[in-house]
N, C-alpha and C positions, 0 to 999 in steps of 0.2 A: 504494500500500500504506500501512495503515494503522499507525501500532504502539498495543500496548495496546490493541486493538479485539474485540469479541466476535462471531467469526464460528462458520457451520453446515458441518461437513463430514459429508456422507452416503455411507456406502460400502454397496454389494450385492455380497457375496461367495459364489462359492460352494464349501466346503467337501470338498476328494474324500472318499472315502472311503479310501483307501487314503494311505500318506503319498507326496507330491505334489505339485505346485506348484497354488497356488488364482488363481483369477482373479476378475474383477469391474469394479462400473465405479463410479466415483466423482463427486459434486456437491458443488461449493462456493459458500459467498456469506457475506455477511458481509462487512467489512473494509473498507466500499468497493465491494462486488459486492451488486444488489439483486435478486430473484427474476429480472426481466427480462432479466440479468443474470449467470447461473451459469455458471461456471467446470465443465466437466464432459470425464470422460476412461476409460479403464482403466487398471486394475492386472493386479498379478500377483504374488504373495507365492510366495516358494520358502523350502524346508525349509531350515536352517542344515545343514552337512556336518559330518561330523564331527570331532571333536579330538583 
């Protein structure tokens, strides 16, 4: 790992319609990581609860 370096993080998410938890999948590089290279994975964003 690099510090101070300029890396790419690509996310494809997709959006429910309804409120929902979203998912998607994620590419990284940059930093030390070169296209041949990419750090790649999924996600999953959830609604905050309430307060």
């Amino acid at each position: 790992m690099q510090r101070n370096c300029t890396g790419q993080i690509e996310m494809n998410i997709k959006i429910p319609a309804k409120l929902g938890p979203a998912t998607g999948t994620v590419s990284i590089l940059g930093c030390g990581r070169d296209a041949t290279n990419k750090l790649t994975g999924t996600i999953e964003l959830k609604p905050a609860g309430k307060k």
